[in-house]
C-alpha positions in Angstrom: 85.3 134.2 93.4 83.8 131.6 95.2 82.4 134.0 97.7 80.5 136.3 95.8 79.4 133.2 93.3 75.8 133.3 94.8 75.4 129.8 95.5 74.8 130.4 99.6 71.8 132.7 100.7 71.5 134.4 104.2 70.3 131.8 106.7 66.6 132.5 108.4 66.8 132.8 112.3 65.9 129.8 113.9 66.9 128.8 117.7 67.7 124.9 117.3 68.9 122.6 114.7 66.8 120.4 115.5 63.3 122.8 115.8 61.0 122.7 113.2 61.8 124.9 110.4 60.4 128.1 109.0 57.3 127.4 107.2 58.7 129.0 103.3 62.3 129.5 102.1 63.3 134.0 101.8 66.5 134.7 101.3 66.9 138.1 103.5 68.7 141.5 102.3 71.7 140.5 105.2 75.1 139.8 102.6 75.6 136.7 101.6 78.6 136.2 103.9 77.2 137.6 107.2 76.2 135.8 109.8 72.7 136.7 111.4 72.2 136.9 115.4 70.6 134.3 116.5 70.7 131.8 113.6 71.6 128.1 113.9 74.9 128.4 112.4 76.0 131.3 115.1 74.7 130.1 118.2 76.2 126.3 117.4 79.5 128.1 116.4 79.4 130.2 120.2 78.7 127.4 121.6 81.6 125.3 120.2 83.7 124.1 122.6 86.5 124.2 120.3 86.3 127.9 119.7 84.3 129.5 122.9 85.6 133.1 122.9 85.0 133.8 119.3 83.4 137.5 119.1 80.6 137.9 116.1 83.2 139.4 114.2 85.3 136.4 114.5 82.7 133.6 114.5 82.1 135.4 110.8 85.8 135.5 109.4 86.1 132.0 110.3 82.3 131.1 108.3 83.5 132.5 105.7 87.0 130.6 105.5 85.6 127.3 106.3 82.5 128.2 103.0 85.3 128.9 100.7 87.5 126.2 101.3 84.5 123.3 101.7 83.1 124.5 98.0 87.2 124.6 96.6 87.1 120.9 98.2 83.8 120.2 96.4 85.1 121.7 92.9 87.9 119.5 93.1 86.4 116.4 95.0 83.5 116.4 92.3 85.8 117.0 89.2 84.6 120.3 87.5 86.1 123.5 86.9 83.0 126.1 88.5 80.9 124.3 91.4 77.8 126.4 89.5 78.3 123.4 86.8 76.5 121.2 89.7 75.0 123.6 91.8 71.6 125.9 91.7 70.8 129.4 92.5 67.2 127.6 92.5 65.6 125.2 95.4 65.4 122.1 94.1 64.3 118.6 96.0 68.5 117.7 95.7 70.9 118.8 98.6 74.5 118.7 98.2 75.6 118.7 101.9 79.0 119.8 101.8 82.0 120.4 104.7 82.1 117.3 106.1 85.8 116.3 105.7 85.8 112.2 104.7 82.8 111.4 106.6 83.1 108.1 108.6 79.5 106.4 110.5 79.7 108.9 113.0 79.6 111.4 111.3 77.3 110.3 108.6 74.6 109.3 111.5 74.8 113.0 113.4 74.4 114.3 110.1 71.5 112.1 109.0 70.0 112.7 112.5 69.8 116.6 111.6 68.0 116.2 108.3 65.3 113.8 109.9 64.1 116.6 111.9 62.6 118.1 108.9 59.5 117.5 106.6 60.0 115.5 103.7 62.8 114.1 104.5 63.8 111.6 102.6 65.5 108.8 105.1 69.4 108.9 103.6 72.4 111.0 103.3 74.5 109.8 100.2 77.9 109.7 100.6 80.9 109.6 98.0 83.8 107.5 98.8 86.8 109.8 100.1 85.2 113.1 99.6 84.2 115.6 101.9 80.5 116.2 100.5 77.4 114.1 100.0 73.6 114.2 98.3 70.4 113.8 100.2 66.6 114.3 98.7 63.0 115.8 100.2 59.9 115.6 98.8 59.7 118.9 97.4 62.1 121.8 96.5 60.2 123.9 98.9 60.9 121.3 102.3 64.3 121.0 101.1 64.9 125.1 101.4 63.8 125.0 105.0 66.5 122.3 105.8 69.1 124.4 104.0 67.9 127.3 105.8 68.1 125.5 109.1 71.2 123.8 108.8 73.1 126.2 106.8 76.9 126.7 108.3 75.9 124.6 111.2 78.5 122.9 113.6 79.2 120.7 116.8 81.8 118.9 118.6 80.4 115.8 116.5 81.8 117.2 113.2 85.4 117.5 114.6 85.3 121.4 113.5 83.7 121.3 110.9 81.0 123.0 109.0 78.0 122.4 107.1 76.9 123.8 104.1 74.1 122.3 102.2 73.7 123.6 98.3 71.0 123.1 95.9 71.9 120.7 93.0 71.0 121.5 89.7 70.6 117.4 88.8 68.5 114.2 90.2 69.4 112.1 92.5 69.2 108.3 90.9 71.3 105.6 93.2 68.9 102.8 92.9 68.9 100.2 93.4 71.9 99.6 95.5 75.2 97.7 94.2 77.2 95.1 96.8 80.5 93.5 96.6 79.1 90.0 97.0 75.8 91.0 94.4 77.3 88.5 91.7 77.1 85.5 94.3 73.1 85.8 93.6 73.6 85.1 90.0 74.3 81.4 89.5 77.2 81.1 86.7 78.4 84.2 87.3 82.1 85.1 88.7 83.6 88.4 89.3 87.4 88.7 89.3 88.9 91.6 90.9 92.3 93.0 90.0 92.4 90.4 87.5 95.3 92.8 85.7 97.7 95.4 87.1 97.8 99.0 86.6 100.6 98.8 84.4 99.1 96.5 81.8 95.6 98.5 82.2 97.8 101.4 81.2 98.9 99.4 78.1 95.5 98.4 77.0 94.2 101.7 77.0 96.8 103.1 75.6 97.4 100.3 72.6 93.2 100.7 72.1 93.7 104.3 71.1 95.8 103.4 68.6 93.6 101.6 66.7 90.4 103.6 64.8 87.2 103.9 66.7 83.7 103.3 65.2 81.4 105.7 67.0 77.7 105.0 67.6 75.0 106.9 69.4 76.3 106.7 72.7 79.8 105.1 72.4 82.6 104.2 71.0 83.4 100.5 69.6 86.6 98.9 68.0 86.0 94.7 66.6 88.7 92.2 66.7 89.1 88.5 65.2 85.2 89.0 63.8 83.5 92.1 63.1 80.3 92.2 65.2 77.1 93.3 63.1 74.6 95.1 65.5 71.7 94.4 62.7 72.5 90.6 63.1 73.6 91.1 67.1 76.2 88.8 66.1 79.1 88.0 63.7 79.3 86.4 60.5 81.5 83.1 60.5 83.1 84.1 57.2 83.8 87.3 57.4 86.8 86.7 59.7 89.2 90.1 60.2 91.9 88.3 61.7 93.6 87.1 65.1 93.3 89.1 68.1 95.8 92.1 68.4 99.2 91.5 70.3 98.2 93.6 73.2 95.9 90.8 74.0 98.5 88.0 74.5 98.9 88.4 77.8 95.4 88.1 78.9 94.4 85.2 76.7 97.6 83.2 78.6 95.6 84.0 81.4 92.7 82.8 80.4 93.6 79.5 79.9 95.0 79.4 83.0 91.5 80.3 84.8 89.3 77.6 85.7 86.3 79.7 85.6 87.0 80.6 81.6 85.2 77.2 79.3 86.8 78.4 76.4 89.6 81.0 74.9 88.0 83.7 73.2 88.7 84.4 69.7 86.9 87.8 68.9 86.9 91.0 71.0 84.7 93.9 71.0 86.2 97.1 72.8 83.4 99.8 74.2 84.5 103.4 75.8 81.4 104.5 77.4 81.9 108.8 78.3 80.1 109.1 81.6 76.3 108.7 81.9 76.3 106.7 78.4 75.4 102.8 78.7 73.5 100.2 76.8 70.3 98.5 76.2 69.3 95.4 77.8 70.3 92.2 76.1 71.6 88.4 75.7 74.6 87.8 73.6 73.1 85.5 71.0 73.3 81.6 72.0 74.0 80.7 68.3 76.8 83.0 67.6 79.2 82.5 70.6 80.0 79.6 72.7 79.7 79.4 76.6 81.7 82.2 78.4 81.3 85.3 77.7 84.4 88.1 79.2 84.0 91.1 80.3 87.2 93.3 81.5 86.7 96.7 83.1 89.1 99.6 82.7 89.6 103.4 83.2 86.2 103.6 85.7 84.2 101.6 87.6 80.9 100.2 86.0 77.7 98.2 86.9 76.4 95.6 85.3 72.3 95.5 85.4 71.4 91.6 85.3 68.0 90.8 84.8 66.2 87.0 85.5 63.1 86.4 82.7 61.3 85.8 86.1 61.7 89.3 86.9 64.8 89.3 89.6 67.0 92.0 89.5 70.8 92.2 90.3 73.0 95.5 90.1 77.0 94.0 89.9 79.6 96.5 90.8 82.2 96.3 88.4 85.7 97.6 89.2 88.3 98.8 87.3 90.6 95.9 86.5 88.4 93.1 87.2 87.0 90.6 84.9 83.3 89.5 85.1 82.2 85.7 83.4 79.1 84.8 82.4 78.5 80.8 82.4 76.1 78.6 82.2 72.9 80.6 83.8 74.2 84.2 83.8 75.3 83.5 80.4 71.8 82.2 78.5 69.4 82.9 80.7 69.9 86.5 82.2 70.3 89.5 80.2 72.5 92.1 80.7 72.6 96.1 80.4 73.7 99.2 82.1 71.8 101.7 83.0 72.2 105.6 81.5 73.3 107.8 84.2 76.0 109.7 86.0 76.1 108.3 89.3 75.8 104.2 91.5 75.5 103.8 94.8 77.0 101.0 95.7 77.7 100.1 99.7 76.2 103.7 101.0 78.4 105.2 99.2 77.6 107.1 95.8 80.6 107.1 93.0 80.3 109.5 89.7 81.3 107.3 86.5 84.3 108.5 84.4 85.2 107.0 80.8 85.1 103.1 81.5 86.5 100.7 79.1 85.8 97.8 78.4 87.1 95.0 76.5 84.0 92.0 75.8 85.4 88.7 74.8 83.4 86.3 73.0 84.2 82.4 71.6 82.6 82.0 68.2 80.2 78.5 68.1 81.2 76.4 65.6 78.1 75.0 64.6 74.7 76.9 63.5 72.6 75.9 66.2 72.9 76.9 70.2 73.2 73.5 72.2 72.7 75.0 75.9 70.4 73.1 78.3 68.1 76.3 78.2 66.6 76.6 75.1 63.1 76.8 76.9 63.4 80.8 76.9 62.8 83.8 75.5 66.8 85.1 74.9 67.5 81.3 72.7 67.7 82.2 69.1 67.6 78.7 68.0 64.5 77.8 70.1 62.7 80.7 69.1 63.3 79.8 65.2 61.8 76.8 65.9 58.8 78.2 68.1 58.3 80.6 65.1 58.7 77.5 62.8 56.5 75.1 65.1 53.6 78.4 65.1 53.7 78.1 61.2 53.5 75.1 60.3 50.7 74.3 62.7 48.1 76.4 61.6 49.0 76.2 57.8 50.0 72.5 57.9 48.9 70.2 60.9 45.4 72.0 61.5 44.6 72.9 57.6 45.5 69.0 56.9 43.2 67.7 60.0 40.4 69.5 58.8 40.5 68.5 55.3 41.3 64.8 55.5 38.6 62.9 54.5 38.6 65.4 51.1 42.2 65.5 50.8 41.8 61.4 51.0 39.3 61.1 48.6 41.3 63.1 46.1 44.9 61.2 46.7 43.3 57.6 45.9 46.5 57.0 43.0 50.1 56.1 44.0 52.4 58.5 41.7 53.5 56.1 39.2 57.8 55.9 39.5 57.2 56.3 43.4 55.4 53.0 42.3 57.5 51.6 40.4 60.5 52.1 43.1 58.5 50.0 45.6 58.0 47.6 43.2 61.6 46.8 42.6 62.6 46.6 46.0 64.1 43.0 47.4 61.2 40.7 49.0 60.8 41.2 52.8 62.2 44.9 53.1 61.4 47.0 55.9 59.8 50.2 55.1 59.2 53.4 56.2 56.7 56.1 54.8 57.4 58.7 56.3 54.2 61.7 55.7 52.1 58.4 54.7 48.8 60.5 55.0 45.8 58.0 53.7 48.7 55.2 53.3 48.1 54.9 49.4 51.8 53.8 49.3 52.1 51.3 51.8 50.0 48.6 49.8 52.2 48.9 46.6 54.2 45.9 47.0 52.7 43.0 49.3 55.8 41.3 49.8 57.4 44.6 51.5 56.8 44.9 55.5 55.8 48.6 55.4 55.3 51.3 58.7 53.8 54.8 57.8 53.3 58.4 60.2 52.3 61.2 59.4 51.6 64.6 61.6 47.7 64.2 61.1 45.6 62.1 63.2 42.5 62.0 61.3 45.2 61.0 58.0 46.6 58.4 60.8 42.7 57.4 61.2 42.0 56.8 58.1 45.1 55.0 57.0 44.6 52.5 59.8 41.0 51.8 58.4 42.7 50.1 55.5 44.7 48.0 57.1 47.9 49.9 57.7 50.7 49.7 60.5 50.8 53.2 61.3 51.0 55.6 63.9 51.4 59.6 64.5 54.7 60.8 65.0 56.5 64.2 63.8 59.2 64.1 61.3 61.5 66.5 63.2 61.3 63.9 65.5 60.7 60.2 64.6 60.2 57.6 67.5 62.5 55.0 65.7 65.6 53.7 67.0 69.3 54.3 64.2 69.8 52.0 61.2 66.4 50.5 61.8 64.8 50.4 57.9 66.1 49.1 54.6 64.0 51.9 52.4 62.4 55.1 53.8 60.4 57.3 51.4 59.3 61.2 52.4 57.0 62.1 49.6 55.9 65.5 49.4 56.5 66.9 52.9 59.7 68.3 53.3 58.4 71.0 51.2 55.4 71.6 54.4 58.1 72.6 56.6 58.8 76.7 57.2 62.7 76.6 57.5 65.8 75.5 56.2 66.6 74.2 59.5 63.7 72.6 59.8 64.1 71.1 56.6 67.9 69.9 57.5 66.6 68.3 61.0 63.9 66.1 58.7 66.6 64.9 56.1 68.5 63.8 59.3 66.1 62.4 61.3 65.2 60.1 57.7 68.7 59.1 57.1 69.0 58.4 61.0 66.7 55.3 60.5 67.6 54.1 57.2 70.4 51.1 58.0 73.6 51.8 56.2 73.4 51.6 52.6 69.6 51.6 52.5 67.8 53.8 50.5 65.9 57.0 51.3 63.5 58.5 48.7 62.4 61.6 48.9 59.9 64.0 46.9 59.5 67.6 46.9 57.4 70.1 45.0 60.1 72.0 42.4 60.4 75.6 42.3 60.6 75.1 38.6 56.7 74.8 36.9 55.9 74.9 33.5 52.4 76.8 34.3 52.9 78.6 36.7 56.0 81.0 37.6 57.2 81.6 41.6 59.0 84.8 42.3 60.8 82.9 45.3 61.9 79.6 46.9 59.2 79.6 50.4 55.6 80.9 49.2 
């Protein structure tokens, strides 16, 4: 079957392996099993000094055994039932170079040597780990013919008996860039832990995952534990809680604890089976969600891990099966991670195809709202970028529009509200005050027996505050230059209300009750959603 299947034409006479090649690929009349006088493949087989009194007869029995056995060892070696599944009856710029039992350097360099003698070449044989075949590229279909012609059924003492046969394939050759071993080293924070698990308990895990139902999206498979993970959110909601992490996890979270490199012990798992080829998009795991740490363990096949620097480096991690990959510190926050769509790596020279991979992503939820981590200047930091967003906001519509109308807006805010007045008023003799959004400081001269300090955002508000007399300075609410417990009284009157976010929002209140000594008072106004003329659909306008 494999004989007559078509996938080998009649070689095009040629007197050297290493001459130039004919000039356009025809595939001649002569069977496809023959032999032609005077071809490559016949003269290097006469001349073989391990069979030197073959007759033509004989040289051709033994091409055809050695064909039929090198394409059964590539169906099997490549893991498909009909070698036409990978191969073409059309040239194409791919070569599947097949026949070259497990090639070692040797090997691989005589064989390499052969293809540079031809046009459009493209510089590397391919190899696969532990399999008699391998992939090499030209520049066009038509340059890779004439090789194929050349070098069809070729052999030499430096093959060890045996015999080339170089195929069209009917997909693209994508290996890089290039995975190492020691590729993790280059990203600081990151360790890689092979044969963190045995085969045994891998066997478990895969087995006790398929157990449980699968959720499948557009180009895998997912199961959630401990928190369900929402892909519109890219994180998990803190009170929607599933549950503890299944039994078949015991093991490995004893283990954890008992790795250095591990901050924390997860508490919600996400399981992906990727079919081969599938992977997905570039991303960081959101800083406010989940903790430090992030887990990665890699069953069933190999994988690689694209990690991308915002600076534009680029790392390709070879992940395999059974090892565990951490992301800390750096590698967690600042690089994003993906993998890349496709059916083959090339990882040290050597090209493997993907089979289903499994992984098992462990996460620690954060406690708290907001992301702590000592790289909040970036891009991938949720709570930085709310407040970028925030900062964007409030500058044009508050700090900027205020600045340019101060003088007006001064000349119109002449009258102290009258219970605002009334509260300063009433405070002891000699209390230290803060106003805190003072603007033209028509509050700091209620009461002349209080020692009063205003700020506000606005410098030309600052100016004309300290024209009157005031002690005041510019500082930022979400950020006040005053040491804890320092005032007896701080008022906030109508600003709050300027700021874009509830976070925001939150930060002020704290940053007012920061400086107000224990059991002081802080005062503060705010527009109310609730008008009598005039009705507002929602809370932020």
């Amino acid at each position: 079957e494999q004989e007559g299947s078509g996938l080998a034409e009649t070689a095009t006479p040629c007197t050297s392996a290493c001459s130039t090649a004919a000039s356009t690929y025809e595939a001649t009349s002569t069977s496809k099993d023959s032999l032609p006088a005077g071809s490559v493949s016949e003269v290097a087989l006469e001349q073989a000094s391990f069979r030197p009194a073959l007759s033509k007869k004989g040289r051709e029995r033994l091409y055809r055994k050695k064909r039929f056995k090198a394409l059964r060892s590539f169906t099997k070696n490549r893991k498909v039932a009909d070698a036409n599944e990978v191969l073409s009856d059309e040239p194409s710029r791919v070569l599947y170079v097949i026949g070259m039992s497990a090639p070692d350097a040797e090997v691989c360099a005589h064989v390499e040597g052969l293809l540079r003698q031809f046009e459009g070449f493209c510089g590397r044989l391919y190899l696969y780990p532990e399999c008699a075949y391998g992939m090499t590229q030209f520049d066009t279909a038509e340059h890779a013919a004439q090789a194929r012609t050349a070098l069809l059924g070729y052999t030499s003492p430096e093959l060890r008996k045996q015999m080339l046969f170089l195929e069209f394939a009917s997909d693209e050759l994508r290996v890089d860039p290039q995975s190492s071993r020691d590729a993790h080293t280059q990203v600081p924070g990151l360790y890689l832990m092979e044969e963190y698990i045995s085969e045994e308990y891998e066997r478990q895990l895969l087995d006790s995952v398929e157990q449980c139902p699968w959720t499948t999206m557009r180009t895998r498979s997912v199961q959630h534990h401990g928190y369900e993970y929402d892909y519109i959110i890219n994180g998990i909601h803190r009170d929607k809680r599933i549950g503890p992490l299944p039994a078949f996890c015991d093991l490995l979270l004893k283990k954890f604890a008992d790795t250095p490199e591990i901050p924390h012990v997860p508490d919600q798992l996400t399981v992906n089976k990727y079919s081969p080829g599938a992977g997905i998009a570039q991303h960081v795991d959101t800083h406010s969600m989940f903790t430090d740490g992030l887990l990665s363990l890699t069953t069933g096949s190999y994988g690689v891990m694209e990690m991308r620097h915002p600076d534009g480096r680029h790392v390709s991690v070879m992940l395999p099966r059974r090892s565990l990959l951490v992301m800390t510190g750096e590698a967690r926050y600042v690089w994003s991670h993906s993998i890349a769509e496709r059916h083959t790596d090339y990882f040290d020279n050597y090209i493997f195809h993907r089979g289903e991979r499994v992984s098992f992503t462990f996460r620690k939820i954060r406690p708290e709202l907001d992301c702590d981590c000592q790289y909040d200047l970036t891009w991938q930091c949720d709570t930085w970028l709310k407040k970028t967003r925030a900062t964007r906001v409030e500058q044009k519509y508050v700090y900027e529009t205020y600045d340019a109308i101060a003088e007006h807006f001064s000349d119109t805010r002449h009258s102290p509200w009258p219970k605002i007045e009334q509260f300063l008023k009433d405070l002891p003799a000699g209390s230290l005050v803060a106003d805190i959004g003072c603007g033209n400081g028509k509050y700091l001269g209620c009461n002349k027996d209080l020692i009063c300090i205003g700020t506000d955002r606005s410098p030309n508000l600052i100016e004309i505050a300290h024209s009157r007399g005031h002690e005041v300075g510019v500082q930022d609410i979400l950020q006040l230059n005053f040491r804890d417990n320092l005032f007896d009284v701080v008022i906030s009157i109508a600003v709050v209300h300027h700021l874009s976010t509830p976070e925001n929002r939150l930060t002020a209140l704290r940053e007012l009750t920061r400086i107000a000594r224990p059991g002081g008072l802080v005062l503060v106004y705010v527009w109310a959603f609730e008008q009598r003329q005039r009705k507002f659909k929602q809370q932020d306008v």
